[in-house]
C-alpha positions as CSV (number, residue, x, y, z in Angstrom):
1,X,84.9,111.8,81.2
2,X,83.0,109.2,82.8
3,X,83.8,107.9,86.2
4,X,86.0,104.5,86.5
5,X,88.8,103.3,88.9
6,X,92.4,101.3,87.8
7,X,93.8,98.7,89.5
8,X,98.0,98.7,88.6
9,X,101.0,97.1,90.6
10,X,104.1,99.1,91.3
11,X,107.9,98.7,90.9
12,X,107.8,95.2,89.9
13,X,104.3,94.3,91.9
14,X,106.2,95.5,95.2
15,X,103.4,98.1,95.7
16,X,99.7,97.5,94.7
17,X,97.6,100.9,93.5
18,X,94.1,102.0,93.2
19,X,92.6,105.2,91.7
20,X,89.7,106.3,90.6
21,X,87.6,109.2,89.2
22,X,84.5,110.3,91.3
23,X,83.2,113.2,89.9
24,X,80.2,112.0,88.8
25,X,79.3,109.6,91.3
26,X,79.6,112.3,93.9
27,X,77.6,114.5,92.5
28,X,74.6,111.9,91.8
29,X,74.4,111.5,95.5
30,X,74.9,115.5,96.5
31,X,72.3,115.8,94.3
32,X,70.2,113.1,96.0
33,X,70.3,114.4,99.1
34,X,70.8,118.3,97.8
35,X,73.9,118.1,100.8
36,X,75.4,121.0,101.6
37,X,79.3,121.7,100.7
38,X,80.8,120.2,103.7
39,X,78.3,117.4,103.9
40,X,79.4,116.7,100.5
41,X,82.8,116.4,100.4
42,X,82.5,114.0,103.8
43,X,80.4,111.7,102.4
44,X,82.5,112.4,98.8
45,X,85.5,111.2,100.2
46,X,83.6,108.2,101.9
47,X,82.0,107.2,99.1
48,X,85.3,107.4,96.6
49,X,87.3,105.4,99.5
50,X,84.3,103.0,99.1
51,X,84.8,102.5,95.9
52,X,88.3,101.5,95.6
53,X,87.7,99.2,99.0
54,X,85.0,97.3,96.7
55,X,87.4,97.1,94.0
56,X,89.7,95.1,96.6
57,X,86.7,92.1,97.0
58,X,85.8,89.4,94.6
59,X,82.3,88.0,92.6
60,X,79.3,89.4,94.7
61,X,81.2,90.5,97.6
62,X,80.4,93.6,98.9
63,X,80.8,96.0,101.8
64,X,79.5,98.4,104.3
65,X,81.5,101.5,105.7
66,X,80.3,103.4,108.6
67,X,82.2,106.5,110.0
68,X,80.7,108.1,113.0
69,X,82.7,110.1,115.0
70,X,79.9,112.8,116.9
71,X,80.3,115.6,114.7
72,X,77.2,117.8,113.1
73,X,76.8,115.6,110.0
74,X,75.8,112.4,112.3
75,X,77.2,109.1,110.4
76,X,78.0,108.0,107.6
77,X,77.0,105.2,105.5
78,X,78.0,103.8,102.4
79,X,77.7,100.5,100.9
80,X,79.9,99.3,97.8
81,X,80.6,96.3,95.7
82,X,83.1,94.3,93.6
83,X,81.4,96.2,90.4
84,X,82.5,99.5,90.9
85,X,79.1,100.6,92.3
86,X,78.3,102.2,95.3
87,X,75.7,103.7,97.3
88,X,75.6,106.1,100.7
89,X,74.6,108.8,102.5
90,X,74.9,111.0,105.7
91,X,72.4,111.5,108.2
92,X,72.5,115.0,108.4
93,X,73.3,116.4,104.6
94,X,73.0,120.6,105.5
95,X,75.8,121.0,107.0
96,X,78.9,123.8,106.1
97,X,81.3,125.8,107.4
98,X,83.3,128.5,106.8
99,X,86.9,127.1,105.5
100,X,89.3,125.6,107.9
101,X,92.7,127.2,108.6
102,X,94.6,126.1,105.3
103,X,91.5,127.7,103.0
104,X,89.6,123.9,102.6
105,X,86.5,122.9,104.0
106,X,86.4,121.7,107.7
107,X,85.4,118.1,106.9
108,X,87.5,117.5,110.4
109,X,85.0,119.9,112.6
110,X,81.5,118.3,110.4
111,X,82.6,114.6,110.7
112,X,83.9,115.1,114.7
113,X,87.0,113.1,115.7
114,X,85.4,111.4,118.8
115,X,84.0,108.1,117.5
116,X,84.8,105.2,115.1
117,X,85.6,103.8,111.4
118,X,83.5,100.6,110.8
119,X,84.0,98.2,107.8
120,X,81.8,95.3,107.4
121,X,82.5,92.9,104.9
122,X,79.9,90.5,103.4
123,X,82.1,87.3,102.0
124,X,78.6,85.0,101.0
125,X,77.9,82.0,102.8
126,X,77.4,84.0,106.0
127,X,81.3,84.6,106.1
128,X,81.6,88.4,107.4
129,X,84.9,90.7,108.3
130,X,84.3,93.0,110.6
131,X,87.0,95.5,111.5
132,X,87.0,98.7,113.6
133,X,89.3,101.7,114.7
134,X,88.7,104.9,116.0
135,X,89.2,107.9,114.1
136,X,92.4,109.9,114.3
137,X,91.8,112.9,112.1
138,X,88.5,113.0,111.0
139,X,89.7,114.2,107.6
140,X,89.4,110.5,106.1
141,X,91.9,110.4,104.2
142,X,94.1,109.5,107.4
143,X,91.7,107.9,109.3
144,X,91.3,105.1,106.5
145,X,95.1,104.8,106.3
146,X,95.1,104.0,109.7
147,X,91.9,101.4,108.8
148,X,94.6,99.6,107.0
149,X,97.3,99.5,108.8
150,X,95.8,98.6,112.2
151,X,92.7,96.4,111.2
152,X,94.1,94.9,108.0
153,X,98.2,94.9,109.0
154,X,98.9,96.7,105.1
155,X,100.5,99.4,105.7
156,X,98.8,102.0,103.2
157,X,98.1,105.2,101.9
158,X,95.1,107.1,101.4
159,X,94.5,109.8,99.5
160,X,90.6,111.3,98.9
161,X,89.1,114.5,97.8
162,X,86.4,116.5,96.8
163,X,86.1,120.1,95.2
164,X,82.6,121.5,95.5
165,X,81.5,124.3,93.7
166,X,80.0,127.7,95.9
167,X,76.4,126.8,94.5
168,X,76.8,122.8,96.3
169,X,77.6,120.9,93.4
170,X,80.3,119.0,92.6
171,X,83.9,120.1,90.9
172,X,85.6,117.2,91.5
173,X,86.0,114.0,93.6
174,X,88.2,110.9,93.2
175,X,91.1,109.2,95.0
176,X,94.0,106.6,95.5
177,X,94.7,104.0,97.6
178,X,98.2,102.8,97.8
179,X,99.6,99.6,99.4
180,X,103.0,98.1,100.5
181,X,103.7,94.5,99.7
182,X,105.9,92.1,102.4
183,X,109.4,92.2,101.4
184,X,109.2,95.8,99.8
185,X,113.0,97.1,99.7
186,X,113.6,100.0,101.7
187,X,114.4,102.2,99.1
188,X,111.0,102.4,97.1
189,X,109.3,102.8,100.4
190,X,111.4,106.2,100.5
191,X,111.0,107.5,96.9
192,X,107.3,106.3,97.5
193,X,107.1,108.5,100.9
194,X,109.0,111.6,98.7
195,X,106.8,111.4,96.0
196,X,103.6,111.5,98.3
197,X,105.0,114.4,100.0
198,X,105.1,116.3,96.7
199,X,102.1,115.5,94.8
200,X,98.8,118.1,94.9
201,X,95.8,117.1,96.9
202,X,94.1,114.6,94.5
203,X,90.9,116.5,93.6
204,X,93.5,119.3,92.2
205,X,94.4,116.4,89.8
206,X,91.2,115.4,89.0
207,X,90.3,119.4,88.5
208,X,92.8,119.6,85.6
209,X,91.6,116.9,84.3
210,X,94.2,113.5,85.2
211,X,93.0,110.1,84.7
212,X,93.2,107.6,87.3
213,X,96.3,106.2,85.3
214,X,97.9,109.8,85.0
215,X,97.8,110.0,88.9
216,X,99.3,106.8,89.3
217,X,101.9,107.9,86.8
218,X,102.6,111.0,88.7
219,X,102.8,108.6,91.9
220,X,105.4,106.1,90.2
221,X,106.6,107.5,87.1
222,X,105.4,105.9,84.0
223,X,107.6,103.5,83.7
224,X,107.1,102.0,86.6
225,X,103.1,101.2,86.7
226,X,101.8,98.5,85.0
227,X,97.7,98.5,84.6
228,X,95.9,95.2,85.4
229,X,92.2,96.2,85.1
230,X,90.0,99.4,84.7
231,X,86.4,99.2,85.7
232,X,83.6,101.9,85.4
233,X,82.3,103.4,88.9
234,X,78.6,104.8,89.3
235,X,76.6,105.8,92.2
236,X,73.9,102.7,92.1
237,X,71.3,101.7,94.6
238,X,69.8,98.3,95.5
239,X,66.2,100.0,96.6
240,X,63.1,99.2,94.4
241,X,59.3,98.9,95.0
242,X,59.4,95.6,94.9
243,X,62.2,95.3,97.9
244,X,59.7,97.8,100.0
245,X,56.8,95.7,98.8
246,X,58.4,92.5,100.3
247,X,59.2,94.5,103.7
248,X,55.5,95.3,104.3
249,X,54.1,91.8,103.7
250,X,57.0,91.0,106.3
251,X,55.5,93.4,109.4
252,X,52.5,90.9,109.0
253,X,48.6,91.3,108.6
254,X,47.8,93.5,111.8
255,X,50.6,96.1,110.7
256,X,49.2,96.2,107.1
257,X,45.8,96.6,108.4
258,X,46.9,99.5,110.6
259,X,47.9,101.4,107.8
260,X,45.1,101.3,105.5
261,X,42.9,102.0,108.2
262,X,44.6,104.8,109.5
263,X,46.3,106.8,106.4
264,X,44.9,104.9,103.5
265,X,48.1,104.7,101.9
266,X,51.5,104.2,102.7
267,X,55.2,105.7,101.7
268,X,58.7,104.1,102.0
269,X,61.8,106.0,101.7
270,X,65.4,104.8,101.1
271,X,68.5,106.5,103.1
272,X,70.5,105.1,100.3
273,X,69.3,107.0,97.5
274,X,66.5,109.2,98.8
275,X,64.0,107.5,96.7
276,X,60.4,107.6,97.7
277,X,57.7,104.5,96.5
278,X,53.8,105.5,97.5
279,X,52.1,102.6,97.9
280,X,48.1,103.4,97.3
281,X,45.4,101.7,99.6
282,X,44.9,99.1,96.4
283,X,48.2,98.0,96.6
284,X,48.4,97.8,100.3
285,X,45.3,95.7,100.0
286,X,46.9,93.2,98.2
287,X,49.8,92.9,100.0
288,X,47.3,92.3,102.8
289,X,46.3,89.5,101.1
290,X,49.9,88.3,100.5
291,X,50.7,88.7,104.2
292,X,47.6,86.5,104.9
């Protein structure tokens, strides 16, 4: 199954829902920055909550997600869009523990709880959101529920998860995103609240093999979802030679000249996506030229 998120409304459009499928998407970007199993599941969960947060913008809207909150792994980036595409990475990717006191991985202990959840929102016209909170679990799940309700005013939940495999890579990842409408009667909020109490961690869904709409289903009941758009979800950067290209022509001549004296050659690398683009003395010559 490839990955893709749903979009649905809830009890007569009193409650709006996301959820999505991750799997694969998670394990492009474990396997681009070979993290380790605790690594992975923090920038997993960051990455899947990125995803359905992009699915909330419009056209070419897009977003940027920082979680640093001093732990070993060091922040967190991620980047996402309106598409369903999304890139990121953490700074330090070899980090694991042994499990945590329930038998799951300490993403609490490799994230740290003393820091904050960034979201940046890039509108066009030079229009950006910027909202902040600190963290209050370091488990992300919770700490972007509390994203939502403080810096947004929705009250929400969250719900993200990873499974990794013993060898590092990826079981399965996805997530939901639930949010109350104004005017929601008290009595759905209940059942809502019940029902969250009782459903399995999500990546125990995706494990066995539920869709995005099945988990919403299991949320709701059937009868009361109603779908309003599906749309695929890949891990995707922006990077290219080109892009890097442009960058060196914009340090100017004396910078340019600096490296082809001194190394003959030059490399760039992408955070993003771990991508590497060698640019030979030749080429660095005639961006030289360019720059002049």
């Amino acid at each position: 199954m490839n990955d893709y998120l749903v979009k649905a409304l809830a009890y007569n459009g009193y409650i709006r829902a996301y959820a999505t499928r991750t799997t694969e998407t998670v394990s492009e970007a474990q396997r681009r920055h070979q993290s380790w199993r605790t690594a992975s599941a923090a920038l997993g969960r960051t990455l899947t909550a990125g995803v359905m947060m992009g699915a909330m913008l419009k056209g070419n809207e897009k977003l940027t997600i920082k979680i640093d909150g001093g732990g070993p792994v060091g922040p967190i980036l991620v980047d996402c869009n309106a598409k369903g595409e999304v890139r990121g990475y953490v700074t330090n990717p070899q980090v694991d523990f042994e499990a945590n006191e329930h038998g799951k991985l300490d993403v609490r202990r490799a994230v740290g709880t003393d820091g904050m959840l960034s979201v940046v929102k890039d509108l066009g016209l030079r229009d950006f959101f910027s909202g902040q909170v600190p963290l209050v679990s370091g488990e992300l799940g919770e700490d972007f529920t509390y994203y939502f309700a403080t810096s947004e005013q929705i009250p929400s939940s969250v719900g993200v998860g990873v499974l990794v495999n013993p060898d590092d890579s990826i079981l399965a990842a996805g997530g939901f995103i639930i949010q109350v409408m104004p005017g929601t009667e008290d009595t759905i909020i209940s059942k809502l609240e019940e029902n969250l109490k009782n459903i399995p961690p999500i990546s125990k869904l995706i494990e066995k093999g539920l869709t995005p709409e099945a988990i919403l289903d299991e949320l709701f009941g059937k009868e009361n979802v109603k779908v309003i758009e599906t749309m695929p979800v890949k891990f995707q950067c922006t990077c290219s030679k080109e892009r890097f290209a442009d960058a060196i022509v914009g340090l100017g001549t004396k910078e340019i000249h600096d490296m082809i004296e001194e190394d003959g050659q030059a490399e760039a690398h992408c955070h993003f996506c771990n991508e590497k683009y060698l640019f030979t003395k030749e080429e660095l010559e005639e961006l030289l030229e360019q720059a002049k």
